[in-house]
C-alpha positions as CSV (number, residue, x, y, z in Angstrom):
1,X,0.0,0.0,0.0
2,X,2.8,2.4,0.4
3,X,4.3,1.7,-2.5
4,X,1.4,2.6,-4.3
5,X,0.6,6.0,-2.4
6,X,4.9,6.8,-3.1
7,X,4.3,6.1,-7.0
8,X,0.8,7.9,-7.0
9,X,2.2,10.7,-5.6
10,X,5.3,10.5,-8.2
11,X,2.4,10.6,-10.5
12,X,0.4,13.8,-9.2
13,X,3.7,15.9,-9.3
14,X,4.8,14.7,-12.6
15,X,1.3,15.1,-13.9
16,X,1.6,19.1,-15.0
17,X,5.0,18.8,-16.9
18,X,4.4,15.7,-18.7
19,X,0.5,17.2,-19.8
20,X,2.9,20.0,-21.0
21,X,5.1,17.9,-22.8
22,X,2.3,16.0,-24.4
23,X,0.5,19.4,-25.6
24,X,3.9,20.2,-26.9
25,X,4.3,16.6,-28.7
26,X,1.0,17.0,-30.3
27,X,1.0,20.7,-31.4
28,X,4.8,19.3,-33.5
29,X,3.3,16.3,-34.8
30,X,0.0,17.6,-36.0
31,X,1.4,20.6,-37.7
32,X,4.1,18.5,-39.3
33,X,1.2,15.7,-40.0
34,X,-0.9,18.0,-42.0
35,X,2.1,19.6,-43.8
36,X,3.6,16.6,-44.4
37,X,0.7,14.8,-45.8
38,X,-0.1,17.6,-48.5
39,X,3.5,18.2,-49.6
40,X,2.6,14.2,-50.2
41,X,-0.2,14.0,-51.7
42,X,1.3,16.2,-54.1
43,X,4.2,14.8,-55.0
44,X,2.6,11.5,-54.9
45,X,-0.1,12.1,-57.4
46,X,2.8,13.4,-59.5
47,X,4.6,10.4,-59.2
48,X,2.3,8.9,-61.0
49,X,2.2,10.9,-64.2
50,X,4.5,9.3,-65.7
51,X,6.9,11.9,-66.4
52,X,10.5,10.6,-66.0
53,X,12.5,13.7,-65.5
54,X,10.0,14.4,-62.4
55,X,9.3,10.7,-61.5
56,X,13.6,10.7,-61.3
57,X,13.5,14.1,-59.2
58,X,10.7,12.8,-56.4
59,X,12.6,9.3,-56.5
60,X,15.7,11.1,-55.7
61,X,13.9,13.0,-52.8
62,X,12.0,9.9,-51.1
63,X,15.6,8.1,-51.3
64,X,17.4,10.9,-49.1
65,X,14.7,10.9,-46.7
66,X,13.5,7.2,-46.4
67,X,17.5,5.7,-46.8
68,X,18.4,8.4,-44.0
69,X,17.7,7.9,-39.6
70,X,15.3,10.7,-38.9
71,X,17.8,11.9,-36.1
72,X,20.6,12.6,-39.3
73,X,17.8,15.1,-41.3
74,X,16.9,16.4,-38.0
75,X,20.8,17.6,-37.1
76,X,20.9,18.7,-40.7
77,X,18.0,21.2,-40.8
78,X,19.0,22.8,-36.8
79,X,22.7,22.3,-37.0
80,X,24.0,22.3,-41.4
81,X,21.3,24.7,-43.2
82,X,21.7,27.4,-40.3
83,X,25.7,27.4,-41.7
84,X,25.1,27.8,-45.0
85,X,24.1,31.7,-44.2
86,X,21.2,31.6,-45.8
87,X,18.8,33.6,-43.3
88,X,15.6,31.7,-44.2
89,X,17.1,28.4,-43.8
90,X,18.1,29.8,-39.9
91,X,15.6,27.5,-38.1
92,X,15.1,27.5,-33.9
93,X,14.8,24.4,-32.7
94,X,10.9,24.6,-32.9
95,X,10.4,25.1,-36.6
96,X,13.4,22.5,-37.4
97,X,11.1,20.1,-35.5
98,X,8.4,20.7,-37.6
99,X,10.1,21.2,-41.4
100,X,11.8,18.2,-40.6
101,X,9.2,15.7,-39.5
102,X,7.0,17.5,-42.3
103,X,9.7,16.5,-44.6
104,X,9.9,12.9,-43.3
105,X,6.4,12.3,-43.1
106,X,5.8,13.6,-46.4
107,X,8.4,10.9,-47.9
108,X,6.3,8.1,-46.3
109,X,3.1,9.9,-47.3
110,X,4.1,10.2,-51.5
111,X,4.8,6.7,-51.7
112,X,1.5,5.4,-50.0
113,X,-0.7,7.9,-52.3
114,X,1.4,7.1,-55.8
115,X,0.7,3.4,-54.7
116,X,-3.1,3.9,-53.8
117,X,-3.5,5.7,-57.3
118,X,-1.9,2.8,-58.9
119,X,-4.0,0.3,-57.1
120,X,-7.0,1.6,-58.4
121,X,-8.2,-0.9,-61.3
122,X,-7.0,0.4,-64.4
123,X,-10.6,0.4,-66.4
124,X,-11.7,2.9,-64.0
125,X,-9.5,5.8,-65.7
126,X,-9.8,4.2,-69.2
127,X,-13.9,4.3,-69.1
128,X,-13.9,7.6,-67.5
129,X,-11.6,8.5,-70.7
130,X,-13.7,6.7,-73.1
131,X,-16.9,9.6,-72.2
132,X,-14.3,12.1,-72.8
133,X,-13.0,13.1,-69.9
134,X,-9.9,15.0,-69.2
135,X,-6.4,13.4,-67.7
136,X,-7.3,15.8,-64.8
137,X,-10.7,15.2,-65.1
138,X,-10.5,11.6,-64.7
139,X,-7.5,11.5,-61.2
140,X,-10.2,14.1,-59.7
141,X,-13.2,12.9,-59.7
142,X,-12.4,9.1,-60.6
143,X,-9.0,8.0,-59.9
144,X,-8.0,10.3,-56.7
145,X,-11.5,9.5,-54.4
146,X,-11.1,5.7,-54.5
147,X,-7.1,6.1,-53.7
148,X,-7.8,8.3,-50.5
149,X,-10.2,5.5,-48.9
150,X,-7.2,3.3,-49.7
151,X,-4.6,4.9,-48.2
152,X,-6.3,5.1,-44.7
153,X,-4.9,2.2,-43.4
154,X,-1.0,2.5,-44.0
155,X,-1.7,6.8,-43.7
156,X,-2.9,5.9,-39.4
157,X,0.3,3.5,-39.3
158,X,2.9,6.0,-40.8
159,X,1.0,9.1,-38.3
160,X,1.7,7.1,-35.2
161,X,5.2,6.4,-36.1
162,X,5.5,10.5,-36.8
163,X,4.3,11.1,-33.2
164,X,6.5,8.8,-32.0
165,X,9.2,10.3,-33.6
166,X,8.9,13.3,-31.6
167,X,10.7,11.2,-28.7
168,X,13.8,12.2,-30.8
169,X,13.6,15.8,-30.9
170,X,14.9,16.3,-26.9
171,X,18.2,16.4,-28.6
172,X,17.7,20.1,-30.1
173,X,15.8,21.3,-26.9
174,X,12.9,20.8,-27.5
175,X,10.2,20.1,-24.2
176,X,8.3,17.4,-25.4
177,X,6.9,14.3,-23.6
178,X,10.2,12.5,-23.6
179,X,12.1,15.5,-22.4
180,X,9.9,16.1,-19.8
181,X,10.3,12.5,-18.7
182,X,14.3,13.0,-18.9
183,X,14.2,16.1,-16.8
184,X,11.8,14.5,-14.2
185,X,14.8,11.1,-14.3
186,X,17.2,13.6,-13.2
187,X,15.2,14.6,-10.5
188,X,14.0,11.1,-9.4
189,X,16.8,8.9,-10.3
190,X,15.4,5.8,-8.4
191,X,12.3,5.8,-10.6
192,X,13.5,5.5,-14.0
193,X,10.9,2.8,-14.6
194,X,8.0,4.3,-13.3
195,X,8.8,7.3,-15.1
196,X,9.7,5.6,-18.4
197,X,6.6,3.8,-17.8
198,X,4.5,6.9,-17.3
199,X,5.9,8.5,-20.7
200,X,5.0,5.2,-22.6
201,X,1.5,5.5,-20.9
202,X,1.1,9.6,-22.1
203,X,1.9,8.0,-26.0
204,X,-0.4,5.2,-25.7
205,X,-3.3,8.0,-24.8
206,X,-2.0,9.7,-27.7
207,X,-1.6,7.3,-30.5
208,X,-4.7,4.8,-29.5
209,X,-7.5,6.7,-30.7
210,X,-5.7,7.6,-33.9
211,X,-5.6,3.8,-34.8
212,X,-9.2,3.6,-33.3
213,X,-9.8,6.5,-35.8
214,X,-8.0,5.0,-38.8
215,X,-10.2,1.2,-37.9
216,X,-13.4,3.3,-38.2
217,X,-13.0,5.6,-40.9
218,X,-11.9,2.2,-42.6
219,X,-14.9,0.7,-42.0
220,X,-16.8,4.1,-42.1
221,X,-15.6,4.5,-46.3
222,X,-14.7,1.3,-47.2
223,X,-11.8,0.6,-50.0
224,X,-12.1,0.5,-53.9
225,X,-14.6,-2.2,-55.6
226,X,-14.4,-3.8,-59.1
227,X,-11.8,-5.1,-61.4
228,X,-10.9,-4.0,-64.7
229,X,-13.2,-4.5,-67.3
């Protein structure tokens, strides 16, 4: 009983700074979510125009990103672009959090949206084609809805590892859940557990109801029907 009412109180003064953390963890990874996600959609419809020159450009992009650790694009945004001298590519720690995990959640995003598009039986496009619709006519209102509903599952998966990812961004100063955590460890060094365990609690609150989310909007819109014809 004790040992409970010592951890519960751990808990109650811990409470406030790792709410604060978690506001800050969410504010990074939504804004870098949303940004990330339209930079691509765009590139990933793109992908799939079949233009080689651009097709060799975004394959060259999703390469750096997806063959390089997070923690490497994150040191090269706060700590490389800053010495070029190049004022606007002078980031605080804040906004290198966010143009880098919008940059690396963006690489993940491109290649589930060119792969939807490409899923999306083939006699779909031609038929909408065949009553003379446009090439733009026909990825707006044919080829581009039935992608989105199947891009839900993998697009929950790829968010959750974005928010965790935020762990890593205690190495430019930023206060997020994990630093929080990190700061409370140095005050209560004989509870490293607990307070680990507390953090992976705080990310489990957070990342749950997206993949809830992701299940129902799943079931909610459903995925592509038919075959070619």
């Amino acid at each position: 009983m004790e040992w409970i009412t010592d951890k519960w109180d751990i808990v109650v003064q811990l409470y406030p700074f790792l709410l604060k953390g978690l506001w800050l963890t969410f504010q990074i990874s939504i804004i870098a979510i949303l940004i990330g996600s339209t930079i691509g959609f765009v590139l990933g419809v793109a992908k799939t125009t079949g233009f080689r020159l651009l097709n060799g450009v975004i394959n060259l992009y999703l390469h750096l990103l997806r063959g390089s650790p997070y923690l490497v694009q994150l040191y090269i945004v706060y700590f490389v672009l800053p010495a070029t001298g190049i004022a606007w590519l002078s980031f605080d720690s804040y906004m290198a959090a966010i143009v880098s995990l919008s940059l690396y959640t963006s690489s993940y995003v491109t290649e589930i949206v060119a792969a939807a598009i490409n899923a999306v039986p083939k006699g779909q496009a031609e038929a909408a084609r065949s009553v003379g619709m446009t090439r733009a006519q026909t990825y707006r209102h044919i080829v581009v809805p039935q992608a989105l509903k199947l891009t839900i599952p993998p697009m929950a998966s790829i968010y959750v590892i974005v928010i965790k990812s935020t762990a890593v961004l205690s190495v430019i100063g930023i206060s997020e859940l994990t630093r929080q955590g990190e700061v409370a460890i140095m005050r209560m060094p004989g509870d490293i557990m607990f307070i680990y365990s507390l953090i992976a609690v705080f990310y489990f609150i957070y990342c749950y109801p997206m993949l809830r989310l992701s299940k129902w909007a799943e079931g909610r819109f459903g995925t592509t029907g038919g075959g070619d014809t």
